[in-house]
C-alpha positions in Angstrom: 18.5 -12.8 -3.0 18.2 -14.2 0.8 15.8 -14.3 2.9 17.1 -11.8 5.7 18.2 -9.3 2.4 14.3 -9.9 1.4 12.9 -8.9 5.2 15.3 -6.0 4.8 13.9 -4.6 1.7 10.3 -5.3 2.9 10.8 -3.2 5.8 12.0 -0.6 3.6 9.1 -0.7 1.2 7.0 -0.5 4.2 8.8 2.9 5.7 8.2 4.0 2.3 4.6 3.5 1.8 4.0 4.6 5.3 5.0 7.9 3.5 3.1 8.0 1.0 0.0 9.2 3.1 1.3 12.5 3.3 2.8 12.7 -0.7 -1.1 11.7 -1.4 -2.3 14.1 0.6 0.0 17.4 -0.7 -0.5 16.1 -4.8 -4.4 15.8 -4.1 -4.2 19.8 -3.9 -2.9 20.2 -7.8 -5.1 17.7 -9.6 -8.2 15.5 -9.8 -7.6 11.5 -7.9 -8.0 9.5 -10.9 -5.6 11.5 -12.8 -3.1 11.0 -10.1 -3.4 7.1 -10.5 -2.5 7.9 -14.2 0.6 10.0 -13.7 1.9 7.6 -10.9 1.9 4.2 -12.5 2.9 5.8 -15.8 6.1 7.0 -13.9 6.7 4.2 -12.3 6.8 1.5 -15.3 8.9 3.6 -16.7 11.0 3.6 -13.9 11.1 -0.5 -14.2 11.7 -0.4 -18.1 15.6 -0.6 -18.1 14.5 -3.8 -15.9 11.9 -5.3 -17.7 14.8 -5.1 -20.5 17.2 -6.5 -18.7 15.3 -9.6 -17.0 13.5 -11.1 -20.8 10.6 -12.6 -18.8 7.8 -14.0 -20.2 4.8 -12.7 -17.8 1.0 -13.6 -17.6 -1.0 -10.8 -19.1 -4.2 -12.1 -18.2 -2.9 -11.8 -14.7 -1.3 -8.7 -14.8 -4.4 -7.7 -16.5 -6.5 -8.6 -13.5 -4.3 -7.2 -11.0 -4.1 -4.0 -12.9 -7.7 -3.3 -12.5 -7.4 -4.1 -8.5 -4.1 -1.9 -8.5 -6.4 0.8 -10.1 -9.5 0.9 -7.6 -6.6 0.6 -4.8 -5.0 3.8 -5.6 -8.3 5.8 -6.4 -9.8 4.8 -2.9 -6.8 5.6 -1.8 -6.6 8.9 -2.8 -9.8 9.8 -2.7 -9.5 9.0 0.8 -6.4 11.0 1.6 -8.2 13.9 -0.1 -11.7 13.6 1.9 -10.1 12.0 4.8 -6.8 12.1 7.2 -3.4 11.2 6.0 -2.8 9.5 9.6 -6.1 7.9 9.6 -5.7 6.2 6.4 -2.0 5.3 7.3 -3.3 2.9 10.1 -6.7 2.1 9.2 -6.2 0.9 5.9 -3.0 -1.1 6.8 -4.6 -2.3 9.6 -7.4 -3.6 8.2 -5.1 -5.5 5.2 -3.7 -8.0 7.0 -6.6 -9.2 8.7 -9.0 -9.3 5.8 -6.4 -11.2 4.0 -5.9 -13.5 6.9 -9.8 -14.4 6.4 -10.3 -14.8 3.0 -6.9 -16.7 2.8 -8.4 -19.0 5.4 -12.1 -19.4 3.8 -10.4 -19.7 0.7 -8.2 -22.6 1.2 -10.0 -23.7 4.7 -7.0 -23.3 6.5 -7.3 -23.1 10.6 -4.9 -20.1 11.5 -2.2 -20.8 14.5 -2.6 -19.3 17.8 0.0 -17.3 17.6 -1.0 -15.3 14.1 -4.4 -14.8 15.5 -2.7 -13.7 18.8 -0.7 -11.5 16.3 -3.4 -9.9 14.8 -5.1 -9.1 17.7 -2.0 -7.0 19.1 -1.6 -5.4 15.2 -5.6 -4.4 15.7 -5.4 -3.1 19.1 -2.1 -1.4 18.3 -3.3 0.3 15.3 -6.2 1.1 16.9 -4.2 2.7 19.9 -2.2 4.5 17.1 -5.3 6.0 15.8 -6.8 7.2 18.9 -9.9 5.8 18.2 -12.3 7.2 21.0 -11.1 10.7 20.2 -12.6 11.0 16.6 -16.6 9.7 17.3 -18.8 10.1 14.3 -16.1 11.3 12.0 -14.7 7.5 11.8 -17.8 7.1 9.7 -16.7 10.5 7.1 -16.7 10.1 3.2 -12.6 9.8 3.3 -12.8 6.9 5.6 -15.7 5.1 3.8 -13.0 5.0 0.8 -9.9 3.7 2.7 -12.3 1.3 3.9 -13.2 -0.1 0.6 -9.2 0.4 -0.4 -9.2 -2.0 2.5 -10.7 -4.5 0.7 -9.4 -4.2 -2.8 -5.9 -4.4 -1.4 -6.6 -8.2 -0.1 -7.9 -9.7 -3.6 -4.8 -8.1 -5.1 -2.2 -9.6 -3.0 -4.0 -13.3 -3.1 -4.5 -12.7 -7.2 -1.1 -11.6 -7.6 0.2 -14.0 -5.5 -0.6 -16.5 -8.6 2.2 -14.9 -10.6 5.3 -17.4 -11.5 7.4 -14.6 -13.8 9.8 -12.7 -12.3 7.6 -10.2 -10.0 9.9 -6.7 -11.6 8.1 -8.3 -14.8 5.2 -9.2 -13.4 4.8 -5.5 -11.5 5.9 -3.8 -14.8 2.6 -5.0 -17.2 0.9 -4.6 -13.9 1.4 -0.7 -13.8 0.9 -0.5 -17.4 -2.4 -1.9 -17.3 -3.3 0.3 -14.4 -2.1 3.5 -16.1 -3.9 2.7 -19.1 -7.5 1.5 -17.0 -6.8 5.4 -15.9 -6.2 6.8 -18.9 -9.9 5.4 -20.4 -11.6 6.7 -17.1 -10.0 9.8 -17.6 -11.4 10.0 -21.6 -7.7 10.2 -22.2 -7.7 13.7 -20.8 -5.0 14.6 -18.4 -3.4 18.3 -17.5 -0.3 19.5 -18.5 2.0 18.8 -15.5 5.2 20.2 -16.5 3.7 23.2 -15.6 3.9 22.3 -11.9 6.1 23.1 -9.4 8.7 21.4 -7.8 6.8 20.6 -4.7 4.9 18.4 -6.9 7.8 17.0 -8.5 9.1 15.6 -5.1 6.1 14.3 -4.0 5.2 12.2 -7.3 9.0 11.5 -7.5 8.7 10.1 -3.8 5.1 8.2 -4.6 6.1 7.5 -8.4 9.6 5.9 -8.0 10.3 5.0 -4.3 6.7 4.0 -2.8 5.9 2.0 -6.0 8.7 0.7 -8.3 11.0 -0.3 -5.5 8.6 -0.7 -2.5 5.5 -2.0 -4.9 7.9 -4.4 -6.8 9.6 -5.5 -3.5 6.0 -6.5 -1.7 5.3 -8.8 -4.4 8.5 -10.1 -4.4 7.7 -10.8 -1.1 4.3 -12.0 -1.9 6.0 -15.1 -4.1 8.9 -15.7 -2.2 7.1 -15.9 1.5 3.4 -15.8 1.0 0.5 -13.7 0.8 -0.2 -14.0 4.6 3.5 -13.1 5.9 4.2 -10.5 3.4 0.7 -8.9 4.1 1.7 -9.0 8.0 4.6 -6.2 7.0 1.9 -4.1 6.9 1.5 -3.4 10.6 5.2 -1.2 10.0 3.6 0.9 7.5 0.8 2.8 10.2 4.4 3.6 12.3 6.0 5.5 9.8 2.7 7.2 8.2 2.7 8.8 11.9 6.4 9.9 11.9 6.3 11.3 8.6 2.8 13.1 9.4 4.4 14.4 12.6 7.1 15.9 10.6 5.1 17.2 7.5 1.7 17.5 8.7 2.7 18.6 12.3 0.5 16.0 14.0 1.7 15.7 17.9 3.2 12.2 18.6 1.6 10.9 22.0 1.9 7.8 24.5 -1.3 5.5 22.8 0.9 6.2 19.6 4.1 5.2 21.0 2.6 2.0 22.7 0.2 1.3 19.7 3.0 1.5 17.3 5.1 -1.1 19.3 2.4 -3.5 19.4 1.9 -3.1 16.2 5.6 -4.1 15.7 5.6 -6.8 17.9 2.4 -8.4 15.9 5.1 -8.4 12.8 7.1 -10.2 14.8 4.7 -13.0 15.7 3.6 -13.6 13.0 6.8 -14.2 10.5 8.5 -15.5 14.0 9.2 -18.8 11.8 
């Protein structure tokens, strides 16, 4: 696969996760958040099987293992926070804040000084997502239960890409134990109770189809693709795409009004993605 085919596909994953804000957000309604971590990565690695079966890699359990258990806290933050918290919010907060922490620790960790122009590039990603947001129009509520958890998804996300980031199998593979390991982690901290969902109707079909399948075995598998092909830092930079299309698609389905700070915010945000992978 190129390079320009890989940016492609990352841009793609990103437009899809940018949608899964408001799947989160309509599945929170039919059943508890830790169960919906369960049914999702179950779906998805067996979305991946005909893959795994295909490829023959050997993969690192140890480190799929590891990365399972971040993959795990991710998504329950994550929908704890839709369910407590905006589907907007979340889309630009949490991506927002991705980057940037990984940017840090990546630079503490292996004392790297970052360029001027990625720290000139995050600054226009903050300020754009922050425009996006409409910060000064929410006060105290920044400070709710939903956005305490996006803020901690905030910082699981981070250790995961730099973990994962380790792996040398082929990253379908790699992604495949991965989502085992986190479907099973959900499974035990469910008591290996889970509701009958076949029950459900086709609303919630669509939505776990679109979260299951799209947002996770393609876009998931693409990112760490990403993540060993380009880096931790650059492929965490895509980010900044995903708080555009988590407004669009919560314009459309959530009927949230698109204005000018989200308009200007969301092409800064674009430009920092820019900037940053300019190389």
């Amino acid at each position: 696969m190129s390079n320009k085919l890989l940016l492609f596909l990352m841009i793609m994953a990103m437009i899809a996760w940018g949608e899964t804000w408001v799947s989160a957000k309509i599945l929170n309604s039919y059943l508890p958040s830790s169960e919906l971590v369960f049914w999702r990565f179950l779906f998805t690695a067996i979305g991946l099987l005909p893959l795994v079966f295909y490829f023959k890699d050997k993969v690192d359990l140890k480190l799929a293992f590891i990365s399972g258990i971040l993959l795990f806290f991710y998504n329950l933050f994550f929908f704890l926070g839709t369910k407590y918290g905006l589907a907007s919010i979340g889309g630009v907060l949490v991506t927002t804040l991705n980057p940037i922490v990984t940017f840090i620790l990546i630079a503490l960790l292996y004392r790297k000084k970052l360029k001027k122009i990625e720290i000139f590039g995050l600054i226009l990603g903050f300020l754009g997502s922050f425009l996006i947001l409409g910060f000064w129009k929410f006060g105290s509520e920044i400070f709710n239960k939903g956005n305490i958890f996006y803020i901690l998804a905030s910082f699981t996300w981070p250790i995961l890409t730099i973990v994962s980031s380790k792996n040398r199998s082929n990253a379908i593979t790699f992604s495949f134990f991965m989502f085992v390991f986190t479907s099973l982690i959900s499974l035990i901290f469910l008591g290996f109770k889970v509701h009958n969902i076949f029950k459900l109707d086709f609303k919630f079909w669509l939505n776990m189809f679109l979260l299951s399948f799209y947002a996770t075995s393609f876009a998931t598998t693409i990112y760490f693709l990403g993540v060993k092909r380009l880096g931790s830092k650059i492929a965490s930079a895509f980010f900044f795409l995903v708080p555009v299309s988590a407004i669009v698609f919560s314009t459309v389905f959530l009927k949230e009004k698109i204005t000018l700070n989200l308009v200007i915010g969301g092409i800064l945000s674009i430009m920092a993605v820019y900037l940053i992978n300019r190389k």
